[in-house]
C-alpha positions in Angstrom: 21.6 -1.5 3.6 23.5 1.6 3.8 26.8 0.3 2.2 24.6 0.0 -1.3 22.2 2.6 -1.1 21.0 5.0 -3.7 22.2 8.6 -3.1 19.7 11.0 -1.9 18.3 12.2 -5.2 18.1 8.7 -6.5 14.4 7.3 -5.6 14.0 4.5 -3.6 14.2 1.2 -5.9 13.1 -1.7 -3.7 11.0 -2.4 -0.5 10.6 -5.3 2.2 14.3 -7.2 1.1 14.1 -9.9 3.0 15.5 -13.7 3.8 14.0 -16.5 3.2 15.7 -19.0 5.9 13.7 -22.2 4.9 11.6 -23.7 2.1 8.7 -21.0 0.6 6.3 -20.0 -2.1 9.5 -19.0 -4.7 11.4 -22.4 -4.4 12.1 -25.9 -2.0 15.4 -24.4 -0.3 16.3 -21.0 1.0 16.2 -17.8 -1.2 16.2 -14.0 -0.7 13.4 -11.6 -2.0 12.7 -8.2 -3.0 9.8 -5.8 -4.0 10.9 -4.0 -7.0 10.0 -0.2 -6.8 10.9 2.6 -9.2 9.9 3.4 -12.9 11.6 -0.1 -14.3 10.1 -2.6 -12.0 7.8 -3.5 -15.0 10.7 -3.6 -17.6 11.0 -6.7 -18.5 15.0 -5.4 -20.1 15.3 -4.6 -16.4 14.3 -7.7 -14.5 16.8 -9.7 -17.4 19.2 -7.4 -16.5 18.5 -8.2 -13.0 18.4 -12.1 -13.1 22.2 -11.5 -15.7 23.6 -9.8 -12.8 22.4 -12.0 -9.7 23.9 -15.1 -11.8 27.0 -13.0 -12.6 27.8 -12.6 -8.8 26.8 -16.3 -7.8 28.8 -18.1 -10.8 31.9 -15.8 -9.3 31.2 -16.7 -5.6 30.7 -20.6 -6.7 27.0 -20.4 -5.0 24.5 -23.0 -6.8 22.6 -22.1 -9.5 20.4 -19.2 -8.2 17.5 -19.6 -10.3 16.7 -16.0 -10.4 12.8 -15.5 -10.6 10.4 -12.5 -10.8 6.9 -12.7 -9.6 4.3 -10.7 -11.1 1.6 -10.0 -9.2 -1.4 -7.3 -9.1 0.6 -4.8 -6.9 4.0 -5.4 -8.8 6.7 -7.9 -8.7 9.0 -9.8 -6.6 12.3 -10.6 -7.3 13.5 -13.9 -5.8 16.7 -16.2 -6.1 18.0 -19.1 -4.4 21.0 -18.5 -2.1 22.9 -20.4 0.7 21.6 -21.0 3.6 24.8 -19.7 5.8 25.2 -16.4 3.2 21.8 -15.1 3.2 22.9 -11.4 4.4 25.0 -11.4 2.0 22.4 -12.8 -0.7 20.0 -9.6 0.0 22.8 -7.3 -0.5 23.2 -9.3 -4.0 19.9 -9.1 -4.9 19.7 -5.1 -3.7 22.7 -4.0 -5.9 21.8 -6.0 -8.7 18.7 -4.6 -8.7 19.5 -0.8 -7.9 22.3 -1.0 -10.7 19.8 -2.7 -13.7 16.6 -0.4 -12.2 18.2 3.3 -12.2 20.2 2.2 -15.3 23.8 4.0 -16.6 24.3 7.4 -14.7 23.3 5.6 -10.9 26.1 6.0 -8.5 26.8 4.3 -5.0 27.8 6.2 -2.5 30.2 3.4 -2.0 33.0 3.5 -5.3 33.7 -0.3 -5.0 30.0 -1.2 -5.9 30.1 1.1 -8.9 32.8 -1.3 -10.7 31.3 -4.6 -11.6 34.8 -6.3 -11.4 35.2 -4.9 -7.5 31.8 -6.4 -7.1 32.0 -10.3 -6.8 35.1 -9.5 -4.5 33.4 -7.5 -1.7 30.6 -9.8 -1.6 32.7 -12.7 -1.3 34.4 -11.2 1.7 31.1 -10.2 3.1 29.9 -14.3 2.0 33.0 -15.4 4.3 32.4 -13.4 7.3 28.8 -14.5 7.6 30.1 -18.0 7.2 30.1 -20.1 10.4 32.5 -23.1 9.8 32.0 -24.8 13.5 28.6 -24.0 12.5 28.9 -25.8 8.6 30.2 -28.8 10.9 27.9 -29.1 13.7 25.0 -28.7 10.3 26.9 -32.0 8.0 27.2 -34.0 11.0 23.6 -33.7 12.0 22.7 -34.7 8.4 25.1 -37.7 8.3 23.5 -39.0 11.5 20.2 -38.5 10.0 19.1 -35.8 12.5 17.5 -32.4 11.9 18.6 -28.8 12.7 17.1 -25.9 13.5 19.1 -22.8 13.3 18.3 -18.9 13.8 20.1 -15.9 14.6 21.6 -17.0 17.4 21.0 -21.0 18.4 21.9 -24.5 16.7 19.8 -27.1 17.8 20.5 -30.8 16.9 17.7 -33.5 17.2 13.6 -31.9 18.2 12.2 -32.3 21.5 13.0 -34.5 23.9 15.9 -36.2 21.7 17.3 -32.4 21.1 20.3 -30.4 22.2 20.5 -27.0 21.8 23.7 -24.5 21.6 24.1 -20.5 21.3 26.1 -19.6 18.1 28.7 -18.1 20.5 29.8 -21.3 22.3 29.4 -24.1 19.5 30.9 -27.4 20.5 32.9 -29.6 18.4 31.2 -32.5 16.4 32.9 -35.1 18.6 31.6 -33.8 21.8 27.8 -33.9 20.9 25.7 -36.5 22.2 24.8 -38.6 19.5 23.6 -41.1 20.8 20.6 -39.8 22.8 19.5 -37.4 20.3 16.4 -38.5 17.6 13.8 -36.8 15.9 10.1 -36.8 16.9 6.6 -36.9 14.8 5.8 -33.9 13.5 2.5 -32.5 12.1 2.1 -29.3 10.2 -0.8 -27.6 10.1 -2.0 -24.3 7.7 -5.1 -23.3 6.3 -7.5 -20.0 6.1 -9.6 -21.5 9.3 -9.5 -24.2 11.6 -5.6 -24.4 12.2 -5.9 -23.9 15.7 -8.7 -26.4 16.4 -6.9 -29.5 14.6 -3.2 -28.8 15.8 -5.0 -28.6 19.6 -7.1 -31.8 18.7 -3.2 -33.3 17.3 -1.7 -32.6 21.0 -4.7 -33.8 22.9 -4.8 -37.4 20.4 -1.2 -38.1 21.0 -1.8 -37.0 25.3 -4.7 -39.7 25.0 -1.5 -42.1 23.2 0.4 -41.9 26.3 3.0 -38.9 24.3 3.9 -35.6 25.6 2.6 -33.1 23.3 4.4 -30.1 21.9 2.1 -27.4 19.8 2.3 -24.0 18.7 -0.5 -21.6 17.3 -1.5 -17.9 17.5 -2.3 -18.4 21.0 0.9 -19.3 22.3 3.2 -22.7 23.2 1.8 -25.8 25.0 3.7 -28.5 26.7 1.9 -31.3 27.9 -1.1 -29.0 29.7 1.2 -26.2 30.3 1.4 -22.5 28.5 4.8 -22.0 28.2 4.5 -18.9 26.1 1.3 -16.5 25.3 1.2 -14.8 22.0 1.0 -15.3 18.1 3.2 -18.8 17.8 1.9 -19.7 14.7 5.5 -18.6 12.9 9.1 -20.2 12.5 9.5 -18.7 16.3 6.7 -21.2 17.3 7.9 -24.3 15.6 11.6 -23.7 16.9 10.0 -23.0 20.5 8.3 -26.3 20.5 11.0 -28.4 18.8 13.6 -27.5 21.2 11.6 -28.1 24.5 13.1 -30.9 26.1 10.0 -32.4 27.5 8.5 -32.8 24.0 7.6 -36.5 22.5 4.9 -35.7 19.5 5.0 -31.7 17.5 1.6 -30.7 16.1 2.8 -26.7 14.7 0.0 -24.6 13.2 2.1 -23.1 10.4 0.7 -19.4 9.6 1.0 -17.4 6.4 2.6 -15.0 7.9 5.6 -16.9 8.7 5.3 -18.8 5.3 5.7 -15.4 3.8 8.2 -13.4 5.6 10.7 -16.3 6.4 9.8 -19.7 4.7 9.0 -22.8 6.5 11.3 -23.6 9.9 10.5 -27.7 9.5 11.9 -29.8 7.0 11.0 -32.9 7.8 7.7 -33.5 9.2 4.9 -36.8 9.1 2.0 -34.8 7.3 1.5 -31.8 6.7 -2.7 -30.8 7.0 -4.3 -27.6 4.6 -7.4 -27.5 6.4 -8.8 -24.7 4.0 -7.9 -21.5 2.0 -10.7 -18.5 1.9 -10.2 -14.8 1.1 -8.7 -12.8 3.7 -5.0 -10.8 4.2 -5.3 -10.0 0.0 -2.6 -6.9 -0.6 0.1 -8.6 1.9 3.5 -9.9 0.2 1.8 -10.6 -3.4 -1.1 -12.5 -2.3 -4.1 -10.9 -4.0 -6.8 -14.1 -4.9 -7.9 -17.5 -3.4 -4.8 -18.8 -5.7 -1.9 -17.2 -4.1 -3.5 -18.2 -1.1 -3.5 -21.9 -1.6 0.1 -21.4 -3.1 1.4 -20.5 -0.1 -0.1 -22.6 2.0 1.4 -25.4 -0.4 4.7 -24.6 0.9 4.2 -27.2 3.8 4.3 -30.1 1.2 8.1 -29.4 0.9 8.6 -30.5 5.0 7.4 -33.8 4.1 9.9 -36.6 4.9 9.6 -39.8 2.5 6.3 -41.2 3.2 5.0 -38.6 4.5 1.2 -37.3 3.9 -0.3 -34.4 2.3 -3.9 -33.8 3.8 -6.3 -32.2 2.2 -9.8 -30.6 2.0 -11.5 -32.5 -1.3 -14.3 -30.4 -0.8 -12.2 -26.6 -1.5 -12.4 -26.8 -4.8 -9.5 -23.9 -4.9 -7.0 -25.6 -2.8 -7.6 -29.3 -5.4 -7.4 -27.3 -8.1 -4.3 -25.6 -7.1 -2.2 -28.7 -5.7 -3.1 -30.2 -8.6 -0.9 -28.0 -10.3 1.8 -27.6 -8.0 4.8 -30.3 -8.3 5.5 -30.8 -4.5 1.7 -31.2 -3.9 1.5 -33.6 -6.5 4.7 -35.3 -5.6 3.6 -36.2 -2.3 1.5 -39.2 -0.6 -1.9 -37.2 -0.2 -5.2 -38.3 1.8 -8.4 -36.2 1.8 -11.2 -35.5 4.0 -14.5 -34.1 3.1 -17.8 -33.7 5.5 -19.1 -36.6 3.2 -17.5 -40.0 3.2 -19.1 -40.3 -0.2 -17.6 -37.3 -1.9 -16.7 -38.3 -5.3 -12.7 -37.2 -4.6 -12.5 -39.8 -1.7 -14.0 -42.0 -3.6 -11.4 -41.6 -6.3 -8.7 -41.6 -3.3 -9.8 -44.8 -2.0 -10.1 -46.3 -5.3 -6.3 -45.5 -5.7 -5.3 -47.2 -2.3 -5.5 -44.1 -0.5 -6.7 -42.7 3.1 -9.8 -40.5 3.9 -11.9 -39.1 5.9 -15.6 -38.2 6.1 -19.1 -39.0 7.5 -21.6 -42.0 6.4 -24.8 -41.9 7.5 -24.0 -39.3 11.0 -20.5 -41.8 11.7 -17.3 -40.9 11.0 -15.6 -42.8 8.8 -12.0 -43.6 8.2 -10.5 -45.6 5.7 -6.7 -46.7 5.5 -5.3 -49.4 3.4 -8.0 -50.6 2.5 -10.0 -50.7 5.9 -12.6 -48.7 7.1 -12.7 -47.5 10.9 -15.9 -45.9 12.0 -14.5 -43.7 14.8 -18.4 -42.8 16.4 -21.3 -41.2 15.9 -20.4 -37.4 14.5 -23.3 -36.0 16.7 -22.0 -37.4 19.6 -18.9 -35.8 19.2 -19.1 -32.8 21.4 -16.9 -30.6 18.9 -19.3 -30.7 16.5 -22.3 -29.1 19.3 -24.5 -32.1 18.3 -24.0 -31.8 14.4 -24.8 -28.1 14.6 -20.9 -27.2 14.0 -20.7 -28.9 10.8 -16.9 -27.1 10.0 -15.4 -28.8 12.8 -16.3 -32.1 11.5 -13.3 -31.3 8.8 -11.1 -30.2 11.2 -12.2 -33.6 13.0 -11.6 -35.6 10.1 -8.1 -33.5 9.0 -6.8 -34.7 12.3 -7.8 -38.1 12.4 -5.8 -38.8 9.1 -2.9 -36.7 10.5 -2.9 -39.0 13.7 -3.1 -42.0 11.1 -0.5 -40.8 9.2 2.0 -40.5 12.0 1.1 -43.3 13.8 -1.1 -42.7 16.5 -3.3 -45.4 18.0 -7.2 -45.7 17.2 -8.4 -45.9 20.7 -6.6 -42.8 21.7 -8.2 -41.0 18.6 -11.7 -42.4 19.3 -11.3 -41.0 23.2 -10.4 -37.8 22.1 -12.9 -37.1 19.9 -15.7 -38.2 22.7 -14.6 -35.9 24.6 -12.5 -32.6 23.5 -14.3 -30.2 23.1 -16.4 -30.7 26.2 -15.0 -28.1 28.2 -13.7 -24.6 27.2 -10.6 -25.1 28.1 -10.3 -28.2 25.7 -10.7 -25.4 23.0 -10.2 -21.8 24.4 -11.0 -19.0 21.9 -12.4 -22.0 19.4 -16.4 -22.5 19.6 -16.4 -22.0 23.3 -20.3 -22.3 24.5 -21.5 -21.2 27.5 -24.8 -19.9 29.4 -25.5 -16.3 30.9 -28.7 -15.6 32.3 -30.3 -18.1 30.0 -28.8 -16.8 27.3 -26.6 -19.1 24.8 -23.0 -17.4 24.4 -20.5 -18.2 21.8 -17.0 -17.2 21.7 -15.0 -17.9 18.6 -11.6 -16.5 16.9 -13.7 -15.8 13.4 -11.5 -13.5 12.5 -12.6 -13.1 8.4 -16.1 -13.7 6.2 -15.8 -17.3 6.2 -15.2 -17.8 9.6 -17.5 -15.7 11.0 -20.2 -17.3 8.3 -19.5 -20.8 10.1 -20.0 -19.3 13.5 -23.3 -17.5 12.6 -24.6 -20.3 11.2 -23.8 -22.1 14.4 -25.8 -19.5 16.0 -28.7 -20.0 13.8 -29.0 -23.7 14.4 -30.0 -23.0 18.1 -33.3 -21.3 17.3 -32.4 -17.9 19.0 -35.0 -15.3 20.0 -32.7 -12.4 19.5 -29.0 -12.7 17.9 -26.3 -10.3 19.1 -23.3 -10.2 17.5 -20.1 -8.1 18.5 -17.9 -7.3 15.3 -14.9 -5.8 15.0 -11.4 -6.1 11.9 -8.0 -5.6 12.6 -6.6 -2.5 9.9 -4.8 -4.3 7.8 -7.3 -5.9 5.5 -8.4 -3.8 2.8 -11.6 -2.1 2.3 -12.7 -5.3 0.5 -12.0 -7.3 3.2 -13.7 -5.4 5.7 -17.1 -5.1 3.9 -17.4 -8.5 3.5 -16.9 -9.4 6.8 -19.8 -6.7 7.5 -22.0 -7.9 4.4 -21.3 -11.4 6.5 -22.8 -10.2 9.6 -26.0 -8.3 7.4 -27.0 -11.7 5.8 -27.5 -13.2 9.7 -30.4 -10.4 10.8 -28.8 -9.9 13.5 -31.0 -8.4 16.0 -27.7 -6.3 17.9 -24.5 -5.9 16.2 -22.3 -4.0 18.5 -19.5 -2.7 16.8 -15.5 -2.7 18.6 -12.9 -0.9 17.9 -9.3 -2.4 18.0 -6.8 0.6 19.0 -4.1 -2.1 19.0 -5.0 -3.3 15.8 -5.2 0.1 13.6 -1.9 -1.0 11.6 -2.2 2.1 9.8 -5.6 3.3 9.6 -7.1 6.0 11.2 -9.3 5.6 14.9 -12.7 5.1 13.7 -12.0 4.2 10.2 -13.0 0.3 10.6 -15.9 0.8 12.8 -17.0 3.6 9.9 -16.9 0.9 7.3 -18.2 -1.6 9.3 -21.3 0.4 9.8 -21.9 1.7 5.8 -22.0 -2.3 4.8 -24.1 -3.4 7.8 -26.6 -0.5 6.5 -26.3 -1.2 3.1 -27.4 -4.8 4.2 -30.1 -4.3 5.6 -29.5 -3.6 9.4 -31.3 -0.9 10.8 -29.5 1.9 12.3 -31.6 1.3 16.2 -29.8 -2.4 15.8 -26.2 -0.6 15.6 -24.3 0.2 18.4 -20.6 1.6 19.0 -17.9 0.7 21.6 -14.2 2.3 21.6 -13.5 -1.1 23.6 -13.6 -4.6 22.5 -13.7 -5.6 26.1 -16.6 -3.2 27.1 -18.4 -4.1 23.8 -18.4 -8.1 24.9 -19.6 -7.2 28.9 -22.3 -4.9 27.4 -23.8 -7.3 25.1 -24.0 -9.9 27.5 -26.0 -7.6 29.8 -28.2 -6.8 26.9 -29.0 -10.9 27.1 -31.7 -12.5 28.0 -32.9 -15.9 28.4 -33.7 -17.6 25.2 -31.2 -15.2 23.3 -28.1 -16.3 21.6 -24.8 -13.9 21.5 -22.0 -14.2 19.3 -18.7 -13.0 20.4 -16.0 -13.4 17.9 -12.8 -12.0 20.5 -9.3 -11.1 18.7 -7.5 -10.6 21.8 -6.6 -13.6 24.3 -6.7 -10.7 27.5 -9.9 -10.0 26.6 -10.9 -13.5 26.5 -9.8 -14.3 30.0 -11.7 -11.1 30.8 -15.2 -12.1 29.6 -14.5 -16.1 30.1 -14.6 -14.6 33.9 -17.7 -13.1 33.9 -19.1 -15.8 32.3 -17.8 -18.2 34.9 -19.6 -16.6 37.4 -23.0 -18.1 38.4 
């Protein structure tokens, strides 16, 4: 913000100051946060200073109790505080001076003189508060909530209602209260769904369970919008972008929003109200982005989607991540809520317990799936029969199977269209695109799957493996921003599967920093150090060329393992497969 910055030979004091628009890891309600940089962002005198000084300004401005919070964490601290929801410009500027003025101590200077006397201070900001201040927009906002409607708001639309029952306005032409239509706007069900793996599988099994219920489905996941059967919009969708996108479409009846931590992150959660929200998992992978450095933090933030839910509303979770229990066990909003759990075993001492209580779960008995809700059990078919499972051999989709059978319980959905789907999704690629897709190459078995970190690809391997393969090829590639860590695990990952090919992509797209060559490099060191043999190693500069090489290298009786991080190249190899 160059109104408060440091002079020139002041360092840098804070990084990645950012809004918080919705509900996130810090608190239930918007905030603003801060990386603290500079000698003091360990002195504790300095982050009391800090919290004094954010309180100081928000008593002045009449702006609720701010709740100022710092956030250790292995590569530093965060500085958070709850703010309005229409003054959150203004709120990072107040958490940026505050900071600057407590971390470079007496002798900083402003460049502007008004933010160098504290009694000047409160003033400005209030002026800056009122500007940002819609009031059409404050009245549109308390009229939704007395009709008992939701909003969703960015930078430049109001929408009033979700879906089909929505309208939506840019910020430029607001209309009055009186001349909304009331009376045909309504909210819709809404899922969330966040986890380390499996997200887009169970929000795409969601839409296709309420299709089979006779709803048009709305969903949104890293690989774009869907509308009924229609792409709407390609890309990464998994954010607040996504959910908006899909709760504004007038032709949606039933939301199912995978809910990345990304967006959980960087902007808080766009829902607030929403029918269950599903954690499907939480494994090691993105450690060193925005504080989030164990399996913890991880669980943490994917916690957030407990505060979306509406009264009655469910909490789903995994019983057998003993991380993700442990952790919601802890966490208020997790405990709070209504919760049913799933497990691959029906028996699993935690559903047990849940059922015991009056709760729902999910699981397998004896190869059926089992469901059990107030009390009665549903058997939903025979798990092996259920093509997403490839005969039993994909054992991890039988929790995102059983995540989304008590999601569709939990917002209603009818059995029979749950039992249909699950005979049959997962059939067809395009039931599941980028997801476990299997197909046959000159008698060779080919899976393509998202896998994009160690446990992932460990579930897809192990796929492999079940299918009795005469040779196993494997393409492997990262994206640059995981850490060295990261990426040799992902590698040590591949080792443990003797692959008999590993043909190793680089991502030129995907660098985020590092150097050409640098992930392939450390790629190959673990794969060595694992046990492959340098012959078995091969090297493409293109993930595309990497994928049609190894199929060529196929033969009948082999099995090749194609983990794909980019939907183009997808489409590309999905092509040549399709050809007989």
């Amino acid at each position: 913000m160059s109104d408060t910055a440091p002079s020139a030979e002041t360092p840098f004091l804070f990084d990645d100051s950012r809004r918080l628009t919705g509900p996130n890891r810090h608190f239930d309600r918007p905030a603003v946060v801060l990386s603290a940089l500079g000698a003091a962002a360990d002195d504790a005198d300095a982050h009391r200073c800090w919290a004094a000084r954010v309180s100081a300004v928000c008593a002045v401005l009449r702006w609720p109790d701010p709740q100022p919070h710092v956030h250790r964490h292995a590569s530093g601290f965060a500085l958070a505080f709850a703010a309005p929801e229409d003054a959150l410009f203004t709120a990072t500027e107040v958490n940026e001076w505050a900071w600057e003025r407590c971390a470079a101590g007496a002798g900083f200077a402003f460049a502007q003189p008004e933010m160098n006397d504290p009694a000047a201070v409160a003033a400005t900001f209030a002026v800056r508060a009122e500007s940002e201040r819609s009031r059409p927009l404050a009245r549109l906002k308390a009229a939704a909530l007395a009709h008992g409607l939701p909003c969703f708001d960015d930078d430049d639309t109001l929408s009033i209602g979700a879906g089909a029952g929505s309208v939506s306005y840019p910020h430029a032409a607001l209309p009055l209260a009186m001349d909304v239509p009331w009376s045909r706007l309504r909210d819709l069900p809404t899922i969330l769904v966040t986890g380390s793996n499996g997200k887009t599988t169970t929000t795409r099994l969601l839409a296709a369970m309420a299709a089979a219920a006779g709803r048009r489905a709305g969903s949104c996941s890293t690989e774009g919008v869907v509308v009924g059967e229609k792409l709407v919009a390609s890309g990464d969708y998994a954010g607040p972008a996504g959910a908006r996108a899909v709760l504004r479409h007038p032709g949606v009846e039933f939301a199912a929003l995978e809910t990345a931590r990304g967006g959980l992150l960087r902007r808080g959660l766009a829902v607030r109200r929403a029918d269950a929200a599903v954690v499907t998992n939480v494994s090691a992978d993105h450690f060193g982005e925005y504080g989030v450095h164990s399996l913890d933090d991880i669980a943490e933030v994917k916690l957030v989607v407990a505060h979306a839910l509406r009264n009655g509303g469910c909490l789903i979770l995994n019983a057998a991540d003993e991380c993700l229990m442990r952790v919601a066990a802890r966490t208020p909003h997790a405990v709070a809520a209504s919760q049913a759990l799933f497990a691959q075993n029906h028996e699993h001492p935690a559903l047990q317990a849940r059922r015991g209580q009056g709760g729902s779960t999910c699981g397998a008995r004896a190869g059926r799936l089992v469901l059990s809700a107030d009390g009665v059990e549903h058997e939903l078919g025979a798990v092996g029969e259920m093509p997403l499972t490839m005969g039993g051999a994909a054992r991890h989709n039988l929790d995102n199977i059983a995540a989304a059978v008590l999601a569709a319980q939990a917002a209603g959905l009818p059995l029979h269209a749950v039992r249909e789907t699950l005979s049959r999704f997962g059939s067809q690629p395009q039931d599941n695109p980028g997801r476990l897709e299997r197909w046959t190459h000159r008698g060779a078995t080919v899976l393509i799957d998202y896998a994009h970190n160690p446990d992932g690809l460990g579930q897809l391997l192990q796929v492999a493996h079940t299918l009795k393969p005469q040779r196993l090829g494997l393409l492997l590639g990262q994206a640059g921003n995981r850490d060295d860590d990261a990426i040799a695990d992902l590698a040590r990952t591949a080792a443990r599967a003797v692959p008999d090919l590993v043909v190793i992509k680089e991502l030129p797209l995907m660098l985020r920093g590092r150097l050409l060559g640098e992930v392939p490099a450390l790629i190959e060191r673990e794969l060595r150090a694992g046990g492959v043999a340098q012959a078995s190693i091969q090297h493409h500069a293109d993930e595309a060329a990497a994928a049609e090489w190894l199929l060529q290298w196929s033969r009948p009786g082999d099995v090749v393992v194609l983990p794909l991080h980019t939907a183009a190249v997808r489409a590309r190899v999905s092509a040549v497969l399709t050809v007989r």
